[in-house]
C-alpha positions as CSV (number, residue, x, y, z in Angstrom):
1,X,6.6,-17.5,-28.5
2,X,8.6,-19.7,-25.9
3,X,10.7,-17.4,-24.2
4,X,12.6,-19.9,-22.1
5,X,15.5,-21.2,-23.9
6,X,16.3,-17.8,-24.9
7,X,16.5,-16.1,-21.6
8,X,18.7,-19.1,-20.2
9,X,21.5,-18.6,-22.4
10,X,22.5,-15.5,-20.9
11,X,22.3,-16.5,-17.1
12,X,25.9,-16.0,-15.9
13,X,27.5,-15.3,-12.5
14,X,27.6,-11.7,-11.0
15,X,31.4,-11.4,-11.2
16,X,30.9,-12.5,-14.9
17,X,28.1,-10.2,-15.8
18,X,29.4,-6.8,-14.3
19,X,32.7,-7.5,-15.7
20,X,30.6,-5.5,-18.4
21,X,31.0,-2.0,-16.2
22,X,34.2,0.2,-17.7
23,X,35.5,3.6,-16.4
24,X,33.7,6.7,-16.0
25,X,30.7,4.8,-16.7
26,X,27.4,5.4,-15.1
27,X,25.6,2.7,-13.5
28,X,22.0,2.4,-12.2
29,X,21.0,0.6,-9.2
30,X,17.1,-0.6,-8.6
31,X,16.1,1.2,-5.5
32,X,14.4,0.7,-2.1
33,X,13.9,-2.7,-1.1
34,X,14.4,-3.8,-4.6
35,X,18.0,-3.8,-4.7
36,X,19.9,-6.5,-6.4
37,X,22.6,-7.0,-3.4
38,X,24.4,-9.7,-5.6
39,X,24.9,-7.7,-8.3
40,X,26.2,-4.7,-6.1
41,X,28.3,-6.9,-4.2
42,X,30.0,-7.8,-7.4
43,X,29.9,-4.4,-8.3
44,X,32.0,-3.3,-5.3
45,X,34.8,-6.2,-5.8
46,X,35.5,-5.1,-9.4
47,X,36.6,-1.3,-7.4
48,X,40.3,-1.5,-7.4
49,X,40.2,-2.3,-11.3
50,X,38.1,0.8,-11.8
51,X,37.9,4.3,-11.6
52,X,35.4,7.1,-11.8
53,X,32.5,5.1,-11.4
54,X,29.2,7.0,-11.0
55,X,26.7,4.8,-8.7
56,X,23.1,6.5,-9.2
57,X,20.0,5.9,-7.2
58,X,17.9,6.9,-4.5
59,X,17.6,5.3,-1.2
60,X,18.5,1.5,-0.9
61,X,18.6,-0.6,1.8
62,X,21.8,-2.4,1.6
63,X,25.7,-1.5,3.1
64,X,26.5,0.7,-0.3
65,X,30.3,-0.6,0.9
66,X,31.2,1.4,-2.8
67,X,31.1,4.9,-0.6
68,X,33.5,3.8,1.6
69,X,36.9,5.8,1.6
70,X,38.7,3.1,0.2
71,X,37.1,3.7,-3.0
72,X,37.0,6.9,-3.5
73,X,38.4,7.7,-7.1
74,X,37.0,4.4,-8.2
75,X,34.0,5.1,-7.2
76,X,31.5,7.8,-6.6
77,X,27.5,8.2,-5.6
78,X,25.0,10.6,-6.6
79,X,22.2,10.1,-4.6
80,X,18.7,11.2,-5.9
81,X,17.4,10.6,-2.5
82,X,19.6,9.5,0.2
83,X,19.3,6.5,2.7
84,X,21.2,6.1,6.1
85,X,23.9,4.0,4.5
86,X,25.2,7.1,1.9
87,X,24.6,9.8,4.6
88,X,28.3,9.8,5.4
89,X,29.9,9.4,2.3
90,X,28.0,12.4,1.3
91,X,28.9,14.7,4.4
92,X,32.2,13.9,4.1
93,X,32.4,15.2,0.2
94,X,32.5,11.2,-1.6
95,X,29.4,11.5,-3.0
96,X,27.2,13.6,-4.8
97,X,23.6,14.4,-4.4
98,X,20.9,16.1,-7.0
99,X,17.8,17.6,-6.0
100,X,14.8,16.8,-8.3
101,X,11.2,15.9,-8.4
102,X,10.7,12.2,-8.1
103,X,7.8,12.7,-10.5
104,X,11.0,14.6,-12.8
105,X,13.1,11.5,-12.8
106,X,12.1,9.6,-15.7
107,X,12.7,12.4,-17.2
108,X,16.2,13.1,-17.2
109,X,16.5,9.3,-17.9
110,X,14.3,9.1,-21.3
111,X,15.6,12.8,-22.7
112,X,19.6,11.3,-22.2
113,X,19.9,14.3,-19.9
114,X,21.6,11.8,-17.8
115,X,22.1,8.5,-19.5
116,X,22.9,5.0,-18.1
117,X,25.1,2.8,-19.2
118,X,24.4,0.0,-17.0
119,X,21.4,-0.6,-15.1
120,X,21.5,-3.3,-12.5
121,X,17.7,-4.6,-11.6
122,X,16.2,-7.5,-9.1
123,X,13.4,-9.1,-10.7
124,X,10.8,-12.2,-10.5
125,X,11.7,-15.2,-13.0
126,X,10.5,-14.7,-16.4
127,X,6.7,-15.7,-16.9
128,X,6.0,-18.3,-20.4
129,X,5.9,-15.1,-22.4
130,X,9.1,-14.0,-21.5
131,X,8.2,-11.1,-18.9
132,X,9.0,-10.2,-15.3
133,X,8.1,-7.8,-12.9
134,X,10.4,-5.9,-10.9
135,X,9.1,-6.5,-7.8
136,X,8.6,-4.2,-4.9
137,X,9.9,-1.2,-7.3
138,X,8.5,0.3,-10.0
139,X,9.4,4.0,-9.4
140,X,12.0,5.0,-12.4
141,X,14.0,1.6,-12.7
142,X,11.6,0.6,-15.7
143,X,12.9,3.7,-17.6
144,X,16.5,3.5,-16.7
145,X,16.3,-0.4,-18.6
146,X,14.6,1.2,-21.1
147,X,17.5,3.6,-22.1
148,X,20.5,1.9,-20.5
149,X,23.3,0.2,-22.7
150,X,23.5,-2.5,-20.9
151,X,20.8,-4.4,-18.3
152,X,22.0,-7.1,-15.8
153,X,19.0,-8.8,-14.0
154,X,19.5,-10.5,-10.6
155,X,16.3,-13.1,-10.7
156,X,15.9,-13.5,-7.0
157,X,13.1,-16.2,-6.2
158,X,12.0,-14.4,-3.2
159,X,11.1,-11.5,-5.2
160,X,7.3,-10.9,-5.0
161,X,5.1,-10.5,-8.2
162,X,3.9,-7.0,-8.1
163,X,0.7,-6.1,-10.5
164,X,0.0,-2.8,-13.0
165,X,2.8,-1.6,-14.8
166,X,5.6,-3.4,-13.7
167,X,7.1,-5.7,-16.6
168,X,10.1,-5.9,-17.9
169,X,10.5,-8.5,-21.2
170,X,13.5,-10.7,-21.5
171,X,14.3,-9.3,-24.7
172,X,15.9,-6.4,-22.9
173,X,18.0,-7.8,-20.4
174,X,21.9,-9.0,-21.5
175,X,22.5,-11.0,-18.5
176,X,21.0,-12.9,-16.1
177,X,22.2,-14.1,-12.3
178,X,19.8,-16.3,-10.8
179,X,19.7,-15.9,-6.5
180,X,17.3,-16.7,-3.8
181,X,17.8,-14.7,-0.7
182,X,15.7,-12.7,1.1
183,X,14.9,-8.8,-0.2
184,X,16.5,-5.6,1.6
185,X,13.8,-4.5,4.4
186,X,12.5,-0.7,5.5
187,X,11.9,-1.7,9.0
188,X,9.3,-0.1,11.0
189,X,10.6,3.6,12.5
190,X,10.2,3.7,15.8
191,X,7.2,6.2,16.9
192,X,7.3,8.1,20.2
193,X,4.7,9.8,22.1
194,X,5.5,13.2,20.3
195,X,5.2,11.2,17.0
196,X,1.4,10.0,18.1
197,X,0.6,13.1,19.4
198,X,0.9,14.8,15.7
199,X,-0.1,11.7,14.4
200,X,-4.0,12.1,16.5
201,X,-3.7,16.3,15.3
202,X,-3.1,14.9,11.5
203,X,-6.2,12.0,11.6
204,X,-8.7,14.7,12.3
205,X,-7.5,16.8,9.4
206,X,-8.7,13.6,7.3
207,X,-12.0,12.8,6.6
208,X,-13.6,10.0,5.3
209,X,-13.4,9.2,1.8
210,X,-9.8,10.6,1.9
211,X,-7.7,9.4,-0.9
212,X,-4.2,9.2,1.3
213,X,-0.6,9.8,0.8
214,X,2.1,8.7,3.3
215,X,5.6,9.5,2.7
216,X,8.1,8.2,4.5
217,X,9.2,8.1,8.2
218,X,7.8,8.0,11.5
219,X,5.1,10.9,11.8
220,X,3.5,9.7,8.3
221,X,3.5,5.5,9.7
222,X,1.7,6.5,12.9
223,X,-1.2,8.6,11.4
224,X,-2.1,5.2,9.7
225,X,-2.5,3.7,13.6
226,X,-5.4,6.6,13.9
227,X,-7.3,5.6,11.4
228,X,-9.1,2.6,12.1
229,X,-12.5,4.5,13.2
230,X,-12.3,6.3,9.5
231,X,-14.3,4.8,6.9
232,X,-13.6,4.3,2.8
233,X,-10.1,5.6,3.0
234,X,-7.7,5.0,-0.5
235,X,-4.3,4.8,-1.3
236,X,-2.7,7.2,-4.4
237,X,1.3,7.3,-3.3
238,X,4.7,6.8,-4.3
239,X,5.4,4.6,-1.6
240,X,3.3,1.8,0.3
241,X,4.4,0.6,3.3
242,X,3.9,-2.3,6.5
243,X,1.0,0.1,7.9
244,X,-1.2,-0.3,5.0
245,X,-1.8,-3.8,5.5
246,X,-3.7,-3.7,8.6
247,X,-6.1,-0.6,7.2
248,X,-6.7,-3.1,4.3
249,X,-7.3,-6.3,6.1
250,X,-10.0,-4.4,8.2
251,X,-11.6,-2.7,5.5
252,X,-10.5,0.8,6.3
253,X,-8.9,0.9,3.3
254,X,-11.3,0.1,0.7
255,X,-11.0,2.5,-2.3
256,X,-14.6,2.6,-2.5
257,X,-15.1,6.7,-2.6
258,X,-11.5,6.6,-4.9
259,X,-12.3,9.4,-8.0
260,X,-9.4,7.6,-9.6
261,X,-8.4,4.0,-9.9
262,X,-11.5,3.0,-7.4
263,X,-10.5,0.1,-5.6
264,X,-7.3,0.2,-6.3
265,X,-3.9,0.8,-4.0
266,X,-1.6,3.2,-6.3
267,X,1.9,3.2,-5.8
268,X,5.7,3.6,-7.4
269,X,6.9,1.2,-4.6
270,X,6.9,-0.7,-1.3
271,X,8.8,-0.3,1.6
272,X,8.5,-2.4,4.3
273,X,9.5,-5.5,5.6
274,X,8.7,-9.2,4.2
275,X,5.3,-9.1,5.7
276,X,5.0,-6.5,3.0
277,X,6.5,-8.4,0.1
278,X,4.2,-11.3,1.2
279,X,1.1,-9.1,1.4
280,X,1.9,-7.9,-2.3
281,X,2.9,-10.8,-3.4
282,X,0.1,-11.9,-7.0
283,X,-2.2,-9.4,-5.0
284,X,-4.2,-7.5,-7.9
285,X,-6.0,-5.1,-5.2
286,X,-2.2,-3.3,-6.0
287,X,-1.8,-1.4,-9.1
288,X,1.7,-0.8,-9.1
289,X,3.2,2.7,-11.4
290,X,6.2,4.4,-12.2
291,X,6.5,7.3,-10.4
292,X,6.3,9.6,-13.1
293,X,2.3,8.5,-13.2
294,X,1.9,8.4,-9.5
295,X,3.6,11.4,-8.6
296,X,2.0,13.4,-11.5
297,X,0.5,16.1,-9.8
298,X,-2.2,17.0,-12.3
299,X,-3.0,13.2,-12.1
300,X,-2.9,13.3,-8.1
301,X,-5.4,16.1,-8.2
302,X,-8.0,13.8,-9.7
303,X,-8.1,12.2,-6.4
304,X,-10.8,14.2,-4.7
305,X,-10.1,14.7,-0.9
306,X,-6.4,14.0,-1.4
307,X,-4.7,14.2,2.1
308,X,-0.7,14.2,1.4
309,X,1.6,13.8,4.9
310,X,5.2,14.7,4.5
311,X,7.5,15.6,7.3
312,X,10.5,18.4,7.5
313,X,13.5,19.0,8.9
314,X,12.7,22.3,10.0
315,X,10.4,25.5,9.0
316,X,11.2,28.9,9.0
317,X,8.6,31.6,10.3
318,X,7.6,32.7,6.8
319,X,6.6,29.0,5.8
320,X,9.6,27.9,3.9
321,X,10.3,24.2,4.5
322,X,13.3,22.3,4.2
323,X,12.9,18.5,4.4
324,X,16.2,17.5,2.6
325,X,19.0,18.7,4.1
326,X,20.9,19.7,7.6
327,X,22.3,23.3,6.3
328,X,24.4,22.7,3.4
329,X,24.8,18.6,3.4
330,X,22.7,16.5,2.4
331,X,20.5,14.5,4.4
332,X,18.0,12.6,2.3
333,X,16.2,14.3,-1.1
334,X,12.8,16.1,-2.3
335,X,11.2,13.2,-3.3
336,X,7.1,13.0,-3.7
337,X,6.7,15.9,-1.3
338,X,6.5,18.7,-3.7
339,X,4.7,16.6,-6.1
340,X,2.0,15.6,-3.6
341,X,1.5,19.0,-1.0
342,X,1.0,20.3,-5.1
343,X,-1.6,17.8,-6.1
344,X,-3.6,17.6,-3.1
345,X,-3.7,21.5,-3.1
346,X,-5.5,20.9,-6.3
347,X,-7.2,18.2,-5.0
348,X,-11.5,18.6,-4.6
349,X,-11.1,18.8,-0.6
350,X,-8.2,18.2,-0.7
351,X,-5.6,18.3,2.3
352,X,-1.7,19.4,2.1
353,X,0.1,18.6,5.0
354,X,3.9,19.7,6.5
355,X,4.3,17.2,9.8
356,X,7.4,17.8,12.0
357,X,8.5,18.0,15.7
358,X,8.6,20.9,17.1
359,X,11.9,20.2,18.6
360,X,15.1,17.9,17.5
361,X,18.5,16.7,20.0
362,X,15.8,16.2,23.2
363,X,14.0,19.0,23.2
364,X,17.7,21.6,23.2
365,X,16.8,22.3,19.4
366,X,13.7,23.9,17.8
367,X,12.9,22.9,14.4
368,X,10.8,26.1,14.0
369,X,13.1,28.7,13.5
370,X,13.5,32.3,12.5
371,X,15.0,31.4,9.3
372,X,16.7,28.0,8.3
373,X,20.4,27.0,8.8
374,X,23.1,28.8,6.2
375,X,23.4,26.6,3.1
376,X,19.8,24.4,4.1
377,X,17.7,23.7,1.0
378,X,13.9,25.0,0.5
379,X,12.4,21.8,-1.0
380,X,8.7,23.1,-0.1
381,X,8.2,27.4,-0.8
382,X,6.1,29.5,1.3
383,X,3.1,29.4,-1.2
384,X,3.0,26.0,-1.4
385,X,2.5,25.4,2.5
386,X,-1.6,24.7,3.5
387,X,-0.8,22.8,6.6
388,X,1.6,22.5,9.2
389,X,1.0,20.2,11.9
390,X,3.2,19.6,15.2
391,X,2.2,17.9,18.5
392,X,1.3,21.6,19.7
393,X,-1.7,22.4,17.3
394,X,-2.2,22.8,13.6
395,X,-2.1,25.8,11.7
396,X,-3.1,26.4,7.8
397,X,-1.0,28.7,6.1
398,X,-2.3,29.3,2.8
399,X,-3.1,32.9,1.9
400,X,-1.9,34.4,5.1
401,X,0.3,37.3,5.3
402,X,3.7,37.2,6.8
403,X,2.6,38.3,10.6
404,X,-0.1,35.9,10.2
405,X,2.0,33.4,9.6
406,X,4.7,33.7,11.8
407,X,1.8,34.1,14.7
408,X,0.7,30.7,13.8
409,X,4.1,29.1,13.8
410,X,4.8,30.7,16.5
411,X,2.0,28.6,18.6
412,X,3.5,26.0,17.4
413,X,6.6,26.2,18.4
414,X,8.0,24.4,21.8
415,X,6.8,26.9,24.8
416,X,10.6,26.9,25.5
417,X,11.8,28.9,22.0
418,X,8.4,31.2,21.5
419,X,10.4,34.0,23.6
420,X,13.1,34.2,21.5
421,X,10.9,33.2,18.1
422,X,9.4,36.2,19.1
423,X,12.0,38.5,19.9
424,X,13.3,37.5,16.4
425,X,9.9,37.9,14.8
426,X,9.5,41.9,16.5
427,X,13.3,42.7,14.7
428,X,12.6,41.6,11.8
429,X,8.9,43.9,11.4
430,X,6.8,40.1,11.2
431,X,4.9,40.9,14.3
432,X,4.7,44.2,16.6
433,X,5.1,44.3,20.1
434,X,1.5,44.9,20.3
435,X,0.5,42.0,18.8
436,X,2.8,38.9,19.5
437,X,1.9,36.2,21.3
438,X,4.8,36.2,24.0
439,X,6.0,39.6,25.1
440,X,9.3,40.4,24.4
């Protein structure tokens, strides 16, 4: 069937198309780099006629200008992971944030636990058969159109085909608003020497073969810059990124010892800059999933040698990790790294990895602490911890006791907080005075 004619009778303007969006409705926006700014732009005029508008997503890259204090009341956020740009509204009480497993997300989408009543998307144009892909996002934006009331489509030009699982047919879609402009970039986080320092402890955790896992962030971009002497290395993750390309285009990156979907790069969704987009652009070496696949962690585990990298906030001296929050507000979300430190645990060889600083606010802060701020979220438990890596030596934490592990942590921490980790660590009955490292 010739799809064309059909799709074109709905292409609209974005002022006409959200004029769909009522009142304590729910609306979606595609995530990431994805995000159809048009459409939210229009979005965020139609405010003062509005109220009680729930904006769901995770991170995006755009000015989210609907969490300003001028609209609150008409409308409000709930982040499922938050970016920079909602980080205020929710300290500040505007917004709302809900912790859950990216792999969970679908989930709550498909079951109506939470439904949608509009879902804005960016797409490509619609092929002769009537399909498009949705670009640099898969993650859970096929299943919020899937079970939304209404779907508006921006059709950006600039878009780049993505292969694997990542079409979405006409049929679906009530209006279209045709743009070309360029896409929302993840620019590259800037790495420090402390970065690089964990970054060279991490790369000799990983050996070749590896099938890797790079959330997002500093520590988990410069790893990929040690790895150019490591041979047959794969990609299973929810996210690709701008390092990826140069491991591919020197044949580090191969997926040639991959246990599952040899050959292939697996991911939910890129984030990068337009080098990125480029790179993916009609590339088939990308297999593209909703994260409910790629964040599975029973299908992670069938990755043999699975090395997942996730950063934290901060860790207490039992293990417990909190990588979402500062104390009680929310700073950005669990995402993939429950999912992942999980698979790779049940990964053949595989390698579970906690990455952080040992220190935060130059060096006056330690980020391994007795135990973790008043009202901070544990997004990562104490038995799920293998490794923790900081630029002061690696530890494994699996299966050891309480002293042990508060010992190890410990020698991890900056020289300038093991006194008084210590002293804490005596008080409490996690180490004697006998046996700690720094007398106290």
């Amino acid at each position: 069937m010739h799809w064309s004619g059909d799709w074109r009778a709905r292409i609209t303007t974005a002022d006409r198309a959200l004029r769909v969006v009522r009142s304590g409705q729910r609306v979606y926006v595609h995530n990431g780099c994805a995000e159809p700014l048009v459409l939210v732009e229009a979005l965020t005029r139609r405010g003062r006629e509005l109220e009680d508008v729930e904006v769901l997503h995770t991170a995006t890259m755009g000015a989210a200008d609907y969490t300003r204090p001028e609209f609150e009341g008409h409308f409000r956020h709930n982040s499922l992971f938050s970016g920079e740009n909602v980080r205020a509204a929710l300290r500040d009480g505007r917004a709302d944030y809900t912790p859950v497993f990216l792999s969970e997300l679908e989930g709550l989408f498909r079951s109506g636990a939470v439904p949608i009543d509009v879902c804005l998307l960016q797409c490509t144009a619609p092929d002769r058969c009537g399909y498009m892909t949705l670009g640099p996002s898969i993650d859970y934006s096929l299943a919020a159109a899937e079970r939304a009331h209404h779907v508006i489509v921006e059709i950006n030009d600039q878009a780049p085909h993505t292969t694997g699982e990542s079409l979405l047919h006409v049929s679906r879609v009530d209006a279209f608003v045709e743009t070309s402009h360029p896409l929302a970039e993840y620019p590259r986080p800037e790495i420090s020497g402390v970065h690089r320092e964990i970054a060279r402890r991490i790369a000799g955790l990983i050996p070749d073969g590896a099938t890797l896992q790079t959330g997002i962030g500093a520590i988990p971009q410069a790893v990929l810059e040690f790895l150019h002497d490591h041979k047959d290395l794969g990609v299973h993750s929810e996210l690709v990124s701008d390092g990826v390309m140069d491991l591919i285009e020197s044949g580090v990156i191969n997926g040639e010892r991959k246990t599952l979907h040899r050959h292939k790069v697996v991911a939910g969704f890129a984030l990068g800059t337009r080098r990125l987009f480029q790179f993916i652009d009609h590339n088939s070496l990308f297999d593209f999933h909703p994260t409910a696949y790629t964040n599975d962690p029973f299908v992670i585990a069938q990755n043999d040698r699975m090395v997942a990298i996730n950063a934290a906030i901060e860790i207490d001296l039992t293990g417990q990790v909190c990588s979402d929050s500062m104390g009680p507000t929310p700073y950005s979300g669990i995402g993939g790294q429950v999912d992942f430190i999980r698979g790779a645990a049940r990964s053949k060889g595989g390698v579970p990895i906690i990455a952080l600083p040992s220190t935060a606010k130059g060096g006056t802060v330690s980020r391994i602490v007795p135990t973790l701020q008043p009202g901070a979220g544990v997004v990562t438990s104490r038995g799920d911890v293998h490794y923790v890596v900081t630029e002061h030596g690696v530890a494994d934490l699996h299966g050891k006791t309480l002293r042990q592990r508060a010992d190890a942590l410990i020698r991890l921490a900056a020289p300038a907080f093991r006194e008084e980790l210590t002293a804490y660590a005596i008080e409490s009955k996690l180490l004697s005075r006998e046996t700690a490292l720094v007398p106290a």
